[in-house]
MDTraj code that builds the backbone (N, CA, C; nanometers):
import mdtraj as md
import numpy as np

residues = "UNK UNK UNK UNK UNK UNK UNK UNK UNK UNK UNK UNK UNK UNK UNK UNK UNK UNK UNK UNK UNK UNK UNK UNK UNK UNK UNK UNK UNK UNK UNK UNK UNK UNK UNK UNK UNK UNK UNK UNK UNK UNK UNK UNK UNK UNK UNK UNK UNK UNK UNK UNK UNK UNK UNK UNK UNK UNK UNK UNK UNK UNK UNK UNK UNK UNK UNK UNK UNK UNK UNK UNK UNK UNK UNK UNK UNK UNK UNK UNK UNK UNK UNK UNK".split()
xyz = np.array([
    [12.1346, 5.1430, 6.7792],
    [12.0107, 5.1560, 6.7040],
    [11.8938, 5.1186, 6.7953],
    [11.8417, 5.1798, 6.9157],
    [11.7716, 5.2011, 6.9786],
    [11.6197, 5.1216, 6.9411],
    [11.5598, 5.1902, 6.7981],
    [11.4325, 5.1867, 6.7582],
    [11.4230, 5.1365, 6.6754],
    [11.5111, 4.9651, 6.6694],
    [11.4639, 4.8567, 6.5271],
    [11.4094, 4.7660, 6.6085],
    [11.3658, 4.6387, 6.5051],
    [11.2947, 4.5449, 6.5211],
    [11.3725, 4.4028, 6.5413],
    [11.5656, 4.4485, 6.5551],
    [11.6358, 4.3496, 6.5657],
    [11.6122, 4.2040, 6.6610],
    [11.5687, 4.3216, 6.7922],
    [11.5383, 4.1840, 6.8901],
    [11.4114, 4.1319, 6.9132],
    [11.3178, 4.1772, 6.7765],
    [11.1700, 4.1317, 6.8091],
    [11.2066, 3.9747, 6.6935],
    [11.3152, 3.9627, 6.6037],
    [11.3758, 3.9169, 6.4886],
    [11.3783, 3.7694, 6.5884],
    [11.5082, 3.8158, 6.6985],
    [11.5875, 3.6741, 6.7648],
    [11.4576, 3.6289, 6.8595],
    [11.3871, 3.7360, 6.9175],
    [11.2656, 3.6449, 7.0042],
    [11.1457, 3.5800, 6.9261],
    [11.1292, 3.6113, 6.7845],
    [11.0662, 3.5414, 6.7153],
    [11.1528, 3.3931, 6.6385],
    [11.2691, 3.3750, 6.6077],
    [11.3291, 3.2735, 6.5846],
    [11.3209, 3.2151, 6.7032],
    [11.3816, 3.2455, 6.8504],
    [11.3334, 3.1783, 6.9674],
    [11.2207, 3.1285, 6.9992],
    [11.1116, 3.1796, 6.9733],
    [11.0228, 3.0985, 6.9735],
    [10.9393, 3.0039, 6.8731],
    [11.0310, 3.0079, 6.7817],
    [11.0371, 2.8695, 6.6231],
    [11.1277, 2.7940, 6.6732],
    [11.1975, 2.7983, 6.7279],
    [11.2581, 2.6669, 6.7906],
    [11.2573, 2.5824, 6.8617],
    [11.2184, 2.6393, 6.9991],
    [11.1835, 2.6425, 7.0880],
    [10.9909, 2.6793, 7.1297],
    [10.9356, 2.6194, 7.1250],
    [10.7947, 2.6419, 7.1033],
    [10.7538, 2.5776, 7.2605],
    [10.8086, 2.5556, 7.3489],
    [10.7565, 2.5562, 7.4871],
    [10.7556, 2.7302, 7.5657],
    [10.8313, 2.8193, 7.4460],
    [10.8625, 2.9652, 7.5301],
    [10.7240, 3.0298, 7.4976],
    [10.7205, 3.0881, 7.6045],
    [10.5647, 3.2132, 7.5537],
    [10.6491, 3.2891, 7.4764],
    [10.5350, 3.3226, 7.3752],
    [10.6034, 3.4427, 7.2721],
    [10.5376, 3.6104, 7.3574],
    [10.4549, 3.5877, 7.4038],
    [10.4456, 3.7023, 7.4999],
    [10.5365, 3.7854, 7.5970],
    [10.5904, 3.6791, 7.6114],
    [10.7679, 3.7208, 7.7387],
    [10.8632, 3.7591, 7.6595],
    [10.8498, 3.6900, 7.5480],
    [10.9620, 3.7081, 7.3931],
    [10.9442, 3.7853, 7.3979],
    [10.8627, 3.8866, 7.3381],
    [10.8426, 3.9911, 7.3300],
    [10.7984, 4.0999, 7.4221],
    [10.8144, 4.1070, 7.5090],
    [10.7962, 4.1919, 7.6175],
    [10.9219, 4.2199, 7.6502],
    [10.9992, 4.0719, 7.6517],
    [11.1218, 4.1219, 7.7297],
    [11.2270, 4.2022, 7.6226],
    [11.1969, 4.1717, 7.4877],
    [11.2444, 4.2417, 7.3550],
    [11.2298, 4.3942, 7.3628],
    [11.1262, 4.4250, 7.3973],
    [11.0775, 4.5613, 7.3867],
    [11.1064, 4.6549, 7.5529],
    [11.1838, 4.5686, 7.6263],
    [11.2154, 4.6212, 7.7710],
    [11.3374, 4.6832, 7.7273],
    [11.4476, 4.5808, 7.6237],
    [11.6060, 4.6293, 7.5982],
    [11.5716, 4.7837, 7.5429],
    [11.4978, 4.7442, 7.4080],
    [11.4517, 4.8761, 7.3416],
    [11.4357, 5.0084, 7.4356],
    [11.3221, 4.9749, 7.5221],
    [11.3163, 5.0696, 7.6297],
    [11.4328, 5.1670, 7.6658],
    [11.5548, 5.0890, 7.7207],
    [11.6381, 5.1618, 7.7945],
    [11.7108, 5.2455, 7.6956],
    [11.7398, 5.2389, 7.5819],
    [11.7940, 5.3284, 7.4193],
    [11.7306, 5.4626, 7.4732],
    [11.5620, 5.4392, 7.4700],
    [11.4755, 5.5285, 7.4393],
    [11.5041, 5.6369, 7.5783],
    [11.4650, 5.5608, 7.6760],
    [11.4895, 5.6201, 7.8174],
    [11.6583, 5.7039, 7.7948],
    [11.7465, 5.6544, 7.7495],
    [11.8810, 5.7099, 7.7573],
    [11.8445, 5.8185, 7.6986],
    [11.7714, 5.8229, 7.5422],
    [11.7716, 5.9623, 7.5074],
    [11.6682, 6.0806, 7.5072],
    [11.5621, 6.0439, 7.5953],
    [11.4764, 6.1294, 7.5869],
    [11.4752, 6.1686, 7.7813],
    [11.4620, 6.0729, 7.8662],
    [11.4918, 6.0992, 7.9899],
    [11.6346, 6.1510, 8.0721],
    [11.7408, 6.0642, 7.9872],
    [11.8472, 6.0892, 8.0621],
    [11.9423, 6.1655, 7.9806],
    [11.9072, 6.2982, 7.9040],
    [11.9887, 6.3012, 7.8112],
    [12.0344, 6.4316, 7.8547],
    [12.1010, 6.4658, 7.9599],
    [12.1847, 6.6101, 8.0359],
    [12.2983, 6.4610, 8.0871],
    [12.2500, 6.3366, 8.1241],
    [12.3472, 6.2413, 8.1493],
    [12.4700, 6.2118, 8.0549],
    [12.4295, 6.2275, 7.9184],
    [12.5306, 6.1053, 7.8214],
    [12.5307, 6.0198, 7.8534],
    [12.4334, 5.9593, 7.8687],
    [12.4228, 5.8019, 7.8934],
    [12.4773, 5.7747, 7.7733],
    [12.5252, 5.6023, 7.7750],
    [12.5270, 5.5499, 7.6258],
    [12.4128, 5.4937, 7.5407],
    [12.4034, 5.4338, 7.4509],
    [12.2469, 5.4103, 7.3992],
    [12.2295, 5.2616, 7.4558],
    [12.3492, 5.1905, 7.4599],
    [12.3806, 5.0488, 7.4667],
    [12.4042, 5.0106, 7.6558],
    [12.3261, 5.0612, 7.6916],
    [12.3523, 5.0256, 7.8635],
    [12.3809, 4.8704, 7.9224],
    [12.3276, 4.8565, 8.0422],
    [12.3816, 4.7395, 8.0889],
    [12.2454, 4.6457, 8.0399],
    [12.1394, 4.6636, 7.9749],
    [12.0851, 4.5354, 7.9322],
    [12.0807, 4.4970, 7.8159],
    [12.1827, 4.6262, 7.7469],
    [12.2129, 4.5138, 7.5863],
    [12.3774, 4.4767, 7.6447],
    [12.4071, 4.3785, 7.7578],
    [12.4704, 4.3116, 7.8207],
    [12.4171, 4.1414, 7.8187],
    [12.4935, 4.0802, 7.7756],
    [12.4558, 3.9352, 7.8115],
    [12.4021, 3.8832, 7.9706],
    [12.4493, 3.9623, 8.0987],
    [12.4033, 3.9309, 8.1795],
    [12.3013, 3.9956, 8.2111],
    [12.3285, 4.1372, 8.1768],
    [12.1688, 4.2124, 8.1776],
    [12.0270, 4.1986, 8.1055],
    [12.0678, 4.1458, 7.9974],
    [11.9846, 4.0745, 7.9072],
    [11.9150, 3.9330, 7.9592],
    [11.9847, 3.8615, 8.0493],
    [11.9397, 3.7276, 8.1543],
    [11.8727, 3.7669, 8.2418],
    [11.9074, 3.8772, 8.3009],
    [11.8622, 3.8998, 8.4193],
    [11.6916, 3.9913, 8.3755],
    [11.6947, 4.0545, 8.2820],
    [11.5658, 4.0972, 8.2362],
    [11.4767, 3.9784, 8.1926],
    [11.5060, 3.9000, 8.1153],
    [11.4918, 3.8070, 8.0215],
    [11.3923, 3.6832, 8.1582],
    [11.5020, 3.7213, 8.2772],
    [11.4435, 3.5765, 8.3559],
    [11.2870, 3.6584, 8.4696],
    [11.3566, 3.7879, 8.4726],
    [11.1782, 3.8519, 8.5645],
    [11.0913, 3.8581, 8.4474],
    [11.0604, 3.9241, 8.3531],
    [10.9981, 3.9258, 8.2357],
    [10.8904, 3.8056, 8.2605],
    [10.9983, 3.6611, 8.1975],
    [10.9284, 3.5320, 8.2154],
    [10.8892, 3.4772, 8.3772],
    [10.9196, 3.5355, 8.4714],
    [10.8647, 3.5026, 8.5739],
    [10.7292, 3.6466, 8.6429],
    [10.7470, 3.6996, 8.5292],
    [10.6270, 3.7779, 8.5836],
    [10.5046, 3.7296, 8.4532],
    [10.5524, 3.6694, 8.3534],
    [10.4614, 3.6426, 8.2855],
    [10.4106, 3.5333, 8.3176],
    [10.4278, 3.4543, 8.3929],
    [10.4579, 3.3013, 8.4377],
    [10.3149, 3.3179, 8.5922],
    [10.3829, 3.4148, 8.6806],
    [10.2975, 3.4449, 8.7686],
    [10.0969, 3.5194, 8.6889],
    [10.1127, 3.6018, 8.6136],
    [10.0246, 3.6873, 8.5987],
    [9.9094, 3.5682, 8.4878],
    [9.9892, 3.4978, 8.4021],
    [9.9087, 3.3842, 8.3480],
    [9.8423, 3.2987, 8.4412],
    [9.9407, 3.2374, 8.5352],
    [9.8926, 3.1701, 8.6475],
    [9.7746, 3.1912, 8.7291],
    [9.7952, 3.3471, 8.7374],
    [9.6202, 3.3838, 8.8232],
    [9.5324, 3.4454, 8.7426],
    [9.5518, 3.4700, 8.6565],
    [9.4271, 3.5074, 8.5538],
    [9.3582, 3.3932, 8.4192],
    [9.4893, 3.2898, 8.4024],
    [9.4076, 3.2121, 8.3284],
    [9.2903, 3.1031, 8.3988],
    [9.3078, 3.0468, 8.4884],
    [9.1813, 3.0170, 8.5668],
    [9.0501, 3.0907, 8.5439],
    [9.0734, 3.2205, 8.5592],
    [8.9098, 3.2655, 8.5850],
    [8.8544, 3.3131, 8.4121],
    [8.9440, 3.2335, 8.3491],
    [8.9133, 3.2890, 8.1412],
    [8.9078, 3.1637, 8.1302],
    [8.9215, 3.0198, 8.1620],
    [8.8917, 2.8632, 8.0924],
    [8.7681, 2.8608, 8.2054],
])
top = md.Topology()
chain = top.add_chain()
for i, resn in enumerate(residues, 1):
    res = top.add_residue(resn, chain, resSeq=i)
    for name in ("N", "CA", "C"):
        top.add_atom(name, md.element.get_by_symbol(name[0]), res)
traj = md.Trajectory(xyz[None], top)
């Protein structure tokens, strides 16, 4: 199911629990898994890709999950300075 709101669900409980996480990365990195569904069936679709690739994978899901927050981490870093 490519185009639900399942993992916008767990990155919003993640960040009710956990309230040191940006909800910005939550959700960015939520809407990256989504991505690859979409990409399988509109870009790669002479492939048969599956809908469920390697980042609705627990390690693929880490490994998105950890650039995501380190690019959100960097890009806050040099732009919130020149906005306070």
């Amino acid at each position: 199911m490519p185009f639900t709101f399942f993992h916008w669900f767990l990155s919003l409980l993640l960040q009710t629990c956990f309230m040191l996480l940006d909800p910005v990365a939550l959700f960015v990195g939520s809407v990256i898994i989504d991505i690859e569904g979409i990409a399988s069936i509109f870009l790669f679709r002479e492939l048969n890709l599956p809908l469920h690739g390697p980042f609705h994978s627990f390690l693929g899901a880490l490994v998105s999950g950890f650039l995501v927050g380190l690019c959100s981490w960097l890009f806050f870093r040099s732009v919130l300075p020149f906005i306070i």
